[in-house]
N, C-alpha and C positions, 0 to 999 in steps of 0.2 A: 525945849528949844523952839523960839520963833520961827514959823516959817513964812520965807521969802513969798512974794508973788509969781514970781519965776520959776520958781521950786513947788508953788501949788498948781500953777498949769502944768508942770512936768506929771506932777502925782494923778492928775485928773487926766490926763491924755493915757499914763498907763493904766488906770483902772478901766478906760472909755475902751481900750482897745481889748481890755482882758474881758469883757461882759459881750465885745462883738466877737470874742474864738469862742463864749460857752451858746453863745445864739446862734454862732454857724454848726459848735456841734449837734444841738438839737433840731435844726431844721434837717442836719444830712443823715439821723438818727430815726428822726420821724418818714423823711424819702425812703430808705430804706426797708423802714417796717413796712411803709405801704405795699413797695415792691413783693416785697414777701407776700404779703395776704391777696395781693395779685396773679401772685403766680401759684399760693398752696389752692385756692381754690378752686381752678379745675377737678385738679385732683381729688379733691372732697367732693366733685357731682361726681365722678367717676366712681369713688368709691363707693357713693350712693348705690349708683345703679348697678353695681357690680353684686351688694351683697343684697339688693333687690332680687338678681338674676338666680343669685344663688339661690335666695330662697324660693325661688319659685321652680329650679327645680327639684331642690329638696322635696318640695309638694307633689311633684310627677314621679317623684321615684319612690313614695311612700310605699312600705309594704302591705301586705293584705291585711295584717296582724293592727299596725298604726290607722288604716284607714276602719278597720272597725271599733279602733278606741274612740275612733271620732263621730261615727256613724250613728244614727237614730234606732231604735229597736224595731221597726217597719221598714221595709222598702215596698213605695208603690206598685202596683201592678205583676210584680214576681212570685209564682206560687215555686216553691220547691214540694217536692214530694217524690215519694217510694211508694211501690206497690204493696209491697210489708213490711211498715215498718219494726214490727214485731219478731224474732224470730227464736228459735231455743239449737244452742248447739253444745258438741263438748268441748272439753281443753285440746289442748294441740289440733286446731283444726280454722280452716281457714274462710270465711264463709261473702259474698257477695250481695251487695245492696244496688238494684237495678233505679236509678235516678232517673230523675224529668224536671226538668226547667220550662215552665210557659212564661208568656211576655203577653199580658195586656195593654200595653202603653205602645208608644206609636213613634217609640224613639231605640234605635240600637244602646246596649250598654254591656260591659265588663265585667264581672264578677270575679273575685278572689275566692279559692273555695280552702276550707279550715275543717278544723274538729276538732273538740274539745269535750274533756271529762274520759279520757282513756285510760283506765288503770295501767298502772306500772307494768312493763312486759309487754302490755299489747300495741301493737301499729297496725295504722291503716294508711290507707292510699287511694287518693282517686285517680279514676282512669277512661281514659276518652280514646277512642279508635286502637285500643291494643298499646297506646301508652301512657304512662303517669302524667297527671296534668294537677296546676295548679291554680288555673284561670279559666274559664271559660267564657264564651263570647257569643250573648244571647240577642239574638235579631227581634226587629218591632214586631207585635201580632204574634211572635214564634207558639207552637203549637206543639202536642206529644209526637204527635208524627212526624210533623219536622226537624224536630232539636235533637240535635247531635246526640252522639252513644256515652254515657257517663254513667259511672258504678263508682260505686265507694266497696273496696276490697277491706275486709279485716281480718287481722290473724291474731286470734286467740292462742298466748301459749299454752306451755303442757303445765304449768304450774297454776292455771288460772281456778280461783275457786270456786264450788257451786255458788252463784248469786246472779242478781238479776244489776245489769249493769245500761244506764242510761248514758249514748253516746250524742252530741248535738250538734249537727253539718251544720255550716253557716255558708251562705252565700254573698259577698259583702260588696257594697259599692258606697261611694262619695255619698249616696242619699239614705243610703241604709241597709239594713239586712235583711236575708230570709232565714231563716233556723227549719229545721228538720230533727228533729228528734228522736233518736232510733234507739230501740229495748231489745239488748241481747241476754235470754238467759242462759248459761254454763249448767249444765248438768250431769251428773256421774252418766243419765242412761243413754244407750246408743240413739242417736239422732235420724230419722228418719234422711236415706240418703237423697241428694238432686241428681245424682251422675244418671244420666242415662242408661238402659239396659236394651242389650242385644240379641238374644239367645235362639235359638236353632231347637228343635222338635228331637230329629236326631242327626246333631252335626257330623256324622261318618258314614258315608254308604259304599258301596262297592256294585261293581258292574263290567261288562264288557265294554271293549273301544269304542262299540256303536252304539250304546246306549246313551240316554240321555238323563241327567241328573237332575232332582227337583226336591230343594232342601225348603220347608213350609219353616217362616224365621217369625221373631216377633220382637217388634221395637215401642219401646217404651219411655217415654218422656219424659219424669222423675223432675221437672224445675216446673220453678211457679209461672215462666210463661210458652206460649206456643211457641211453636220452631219449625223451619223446615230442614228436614237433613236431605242433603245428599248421596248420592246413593251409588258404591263403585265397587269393584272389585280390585284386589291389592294383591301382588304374588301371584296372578293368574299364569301357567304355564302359554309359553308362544303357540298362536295355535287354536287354542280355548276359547270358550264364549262363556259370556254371564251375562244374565238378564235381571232386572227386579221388577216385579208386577204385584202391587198391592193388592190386596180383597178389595174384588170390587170396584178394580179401573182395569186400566189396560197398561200393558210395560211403560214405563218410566225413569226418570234418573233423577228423581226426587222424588218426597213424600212428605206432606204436613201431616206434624202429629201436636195436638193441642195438649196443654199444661194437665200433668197427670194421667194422659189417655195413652193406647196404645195402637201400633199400627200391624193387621195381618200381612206379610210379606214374601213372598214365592222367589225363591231364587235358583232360578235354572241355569244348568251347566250341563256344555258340551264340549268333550276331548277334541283333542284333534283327528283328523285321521288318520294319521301315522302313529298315534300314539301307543308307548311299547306298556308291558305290565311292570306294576310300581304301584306307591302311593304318594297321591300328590295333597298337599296342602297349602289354601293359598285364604285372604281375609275379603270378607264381604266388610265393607266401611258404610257407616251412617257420618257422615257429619254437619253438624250446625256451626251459628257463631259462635257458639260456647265452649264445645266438645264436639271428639273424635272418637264413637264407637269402634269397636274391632270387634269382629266374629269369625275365629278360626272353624272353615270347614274340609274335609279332607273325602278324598273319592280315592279309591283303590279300585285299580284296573286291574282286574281279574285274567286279563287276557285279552286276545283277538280270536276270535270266533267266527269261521269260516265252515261254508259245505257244498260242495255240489254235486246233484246229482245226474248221468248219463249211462252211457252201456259201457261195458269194457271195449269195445269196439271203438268209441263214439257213435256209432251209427245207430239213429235214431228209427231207422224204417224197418217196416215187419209187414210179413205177409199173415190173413188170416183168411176162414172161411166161416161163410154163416153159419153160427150154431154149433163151431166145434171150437174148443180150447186152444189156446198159440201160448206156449211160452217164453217171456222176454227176461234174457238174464239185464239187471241193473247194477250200476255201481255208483257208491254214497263214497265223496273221500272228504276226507278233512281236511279242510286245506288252512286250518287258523293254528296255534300255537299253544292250544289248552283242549284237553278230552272232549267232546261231545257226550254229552247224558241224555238218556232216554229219548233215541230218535225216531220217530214217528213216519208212519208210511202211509199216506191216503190219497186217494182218484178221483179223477171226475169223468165217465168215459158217456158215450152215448145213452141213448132211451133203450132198455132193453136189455144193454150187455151190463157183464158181469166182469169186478176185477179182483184178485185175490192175489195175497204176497204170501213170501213163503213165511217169512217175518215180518209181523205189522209194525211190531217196537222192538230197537237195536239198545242192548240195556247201554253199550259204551263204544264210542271210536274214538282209539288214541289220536293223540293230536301228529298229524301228519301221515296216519296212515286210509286204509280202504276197508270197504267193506261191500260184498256182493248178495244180493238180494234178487231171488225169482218173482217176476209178475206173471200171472196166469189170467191172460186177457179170452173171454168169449162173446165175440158178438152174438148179436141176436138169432134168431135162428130165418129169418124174412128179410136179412140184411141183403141190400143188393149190393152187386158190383160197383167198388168206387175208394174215393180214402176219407180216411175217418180219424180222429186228431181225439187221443186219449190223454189226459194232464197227468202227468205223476208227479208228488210234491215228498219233498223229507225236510222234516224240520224239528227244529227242536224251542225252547225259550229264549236262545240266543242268537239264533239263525234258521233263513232254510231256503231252498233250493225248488226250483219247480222245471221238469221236463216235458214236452210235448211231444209224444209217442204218434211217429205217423201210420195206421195200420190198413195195410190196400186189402181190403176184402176180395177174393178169386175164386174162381170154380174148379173145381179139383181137374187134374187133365184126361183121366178117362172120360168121363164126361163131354168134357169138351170136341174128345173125338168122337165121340159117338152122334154127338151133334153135328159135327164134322160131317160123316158119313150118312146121316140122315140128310142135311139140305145136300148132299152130291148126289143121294138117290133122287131124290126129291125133281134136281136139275135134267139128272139124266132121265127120269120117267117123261119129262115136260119135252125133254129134246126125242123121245123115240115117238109121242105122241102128234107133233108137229112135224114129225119125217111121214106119218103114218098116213095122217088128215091131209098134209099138206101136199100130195099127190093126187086129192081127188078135188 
C-alpha cells in the first residue's frame, strides 16, 4: 500500500519522538551511574585506609614467635649470655640458668624471649624479679650490673633420658636475634647439689639460766655465684637474745659468702632471766636471693642455780685476838631450784693470818635447802687493835657467793685491867709526889 504524505509525516514524528524517550532514557541512566560512582567513592578511601589501619596494627601486635620468622639471624649490639652455659643434672629435678642482657648501641629496645629445641616432657620459664616474664626491656649502654634479674628455670622430668640435650634462648626484636645456647646433660649419678648448707659443730647444749650459749656454725655457699645471706634468729623464745659474729669480724646481721666458699659463724644465746628449766628450740636463718637456710638449735636449761653465803645469825661481825683462834659458824643455802655439786670453800684474809673450814668441799646441797660450815679464823700474832675485813667466798661452776667477815681484834680483859691499875698507880704515885714536893 501507498503511503500518503500525510501519513509519512505521521510515521516520522512517531519514530522522531520514540528515538527522543530512548535518548532521555540514556542520558537519566548515565546521571545516575555517575551519582553512584560519586557517592561509592568515599567509601572506597575509607575503606583504603581502614584495612591500612588494620594492618598496621596487625604489625604491632605481632608476637615474639612472628617477629622472629621475620627477623635476621644478628641483632646489633645485644650480647646474651649465662655464666654456665654447661651444666649436668638428673631426671626429676629442676635446675636454674642465671641470664644477662648488655646493650651496646645507644637506643632503648624490646625483646621477646623464647626457647627452643625442648624435649617432650620438659619446660622451662623465664623469670625476672620473682615472676614469669616473656619480654624484657633492655636500656641504651645497659651493662651486667645494671640489667635487671632474669633466669631461664628448667624442669627436667622423671622420665628424661641419660643424654646430653642442646636447649637455644633467643632474644628477639624487629632487627633481629640473639641466641644463647645452653648444654644440659641427664645423668643416672647424683648431681653435685647448689642448696646451701647450714650446720652447727654441736647443735644442743645444755646449761643454767645464767649461762650464756655459744653455738660455732658453718655456712656454705653450694651455687655458682656470690651471695650475701642474712642472718636472724626464728622461734627465739621472749626474752632471749641471739647474736651472729663471723671469724674474724665483729657481730653482724649479714655475711658474704662467695660461690663455693664457706663462712665461720658464732652464734651466741642468752635466756632470759626468768627463764624456767625445759628445752627450748628455735632456728638460726641464713638467707639470700635464692634461698632460705634453717638450722635448728636447741638449749636445755638445767635449772636456776643460786647460793649465798652468811652466818645463821646474819651477823657478820666477830671479835678476835692476836694470835689465838676465833671460830665463826657459816651458812651456804641454796637458794636456786636444782642441787648444788661440789661447793667449794676459800678466803682471802690479812698478811699473816691463818683461815681454815671445817669443810673446804660440800660434795651436795639440795636445791632449797642449807648447809652450815665452821671457819677457824687466827690473826696474826702482832696484830694490833682495830678491824680487819676477811673474804669468805663458796662457789661452785654454776654460781657463788662471796661474804666479808668483819673481825675487831681486842685485848683480852684481864689484861686490860691490869693496865687499868697500873696507869691509876702510876697517877696516884705522880699525885702523892706533887703533894710531897709541892710543899717545899
Amino acid at each position: 500500500m501507498k503511503k500518503t504524505e500525510g501519513t509519512g509525516h505521521l510515521w516520522s514524528f512517531r519514530k522522531t519522538k520514540k528515538n527522543l524517550k530512548k535518548e532521555f532514557r540514556r542520558s537519566l541512566l548515565t546521571l545516575t551511574a555517575g551519582a553512584l560512582v560519586l557517592t561509592a567513592s568515599p567509601s572506597r578511601v575509607m575503606a583504603k585506609k581502614a584495612a591500612a589501619a588494620e594492618t598496621e596494627i596487625e604489625t604491632e601486635t605481632e608476637t615474639g614467635a612472628e617477629i622472629q620468622e621475620k627477623a635476621g639471624s644478628g641483632l646489633s649490639g645485644i650480647i646474651f649470655s649465662t655464666d654456665y652455659p654447661g651444666i649436668t643434672t638428673q631426671a626429676d629435678n629442676t635446675v636454674t640458668f642465671n641470664l644477662h642482657l648488655t646493650n651496646e648501641e645507644e637506643t632503648d629496645t624490646d625483646l621477646f624471649l623464647s626457647a627452643e629445641g625442648l624435649p617432650e616432657g620438659w619446660s622451662g620459664a623465664f623469670k625476672g624479679s620473682g615472676s614469669e616474664v616473656s619480654k624484657v626491656h633492655v636500656h641504651a649502654h645497659q651493662t651486667r650490673d645494671d640489667a635487671p634479674s632474669l633466669s631461664y628455670t628448667l624442669s627436667v622430668p622423671e622420665d628424661a633420658r641419660e643424654d646430653t640435650t642442646v636447649i637455644t634462648l633467643a632474644a628477639v626484636s624487629k632487627e633481629g636475634q640473639a641466641s644463647l645456647p645452653l648444654t644440659v646433660k641427664v645423668t643416672a649419678e647424683e648431681a653435685v647439689s647448689t642448696e646451701g648448707e647450714f650446720t652447727a659443730d654441736y647443735p644442743e647444749q645444755q646449761g643454767s639460766s645464767s649461762a650464756s650459749f655459744s653455738f660455732s656454725t658453718s655456712l656454705k655457699n653450694n651455687s655458682s655465684e656470690n651471695a650475701v645471706y642474712a642472718l636472724s634468729a626464728e622461734g627465739l623464745p621472749e626474752g632471749w637474745n641471739a647474736s651472729f659474729t663471723p671469724s674474724g669480724a665483729s657481730q653482724t646481721a649479714s655475711v658474704p659468702v662467695d660461690a663455693g666458699a664457706s663462712s665461720s659463724i658464732t652464734v651466741a644465746v642468752s635466756p632470759a632471766q626468768d627463764v624456767q628449766k625445759g628445752e627450748y628450740t628455735f632456728n638460726a636463718v641464713a638467707s639470700s636471693g635464692t634461698e632460705t637456710l634453717k638450722l635448728p638449735l636447741t638449749v636445755s636449761i638445767t635449772g636456776t642455780y643460786g647460793i649465798r653465803l652468811s652466818t645463821p645469825s646474819g651477823n657478820l661481825r666477830s671479835k678476835a685476838y692476836a694470835g689465838e683462834p676465833a671460830k665463826i659458824a657459816l651458812q651456804i643455802d641454796n637458794t636456786g631450784n636444782v642441787d648444788l655439786m661440789n661447793v667449794t670453800l676459800s678466803s682471802t684474809v690479812a698478811s699473816d693470818w691463818n683461815a681454815e673450814f671445817s669443810e673446804e668441799t660440800i660434795d651436795r646441797i639440795e636445791a632449797g635447802s642449807s648447809k652450815e660450815v665452821t671457819v677457824t679464823i687466827t690473826p696474826s700474832q702482832d696484830a694490833t687493835i682495830g678491824e680487819y675485813i676477811a673474804e669468805i667466798k663458796a662457789s661452785t661452776k654454776e654460781a657463788s657467793s662471796i661474804s666479808d667477815l668483819d673481825i675487831s681484834i681486842q685485848n683480852h680483859t684481864a689484861w686490860g685491867l691490869i693496865a687499868v691499875a697500873i696507869i691509876a698507880a702510876l697517877i696516884l704515885g705522880l699525885l702523892v709526889i706533887i703533894r710531897k714536893f709541892g710543899r717545899r
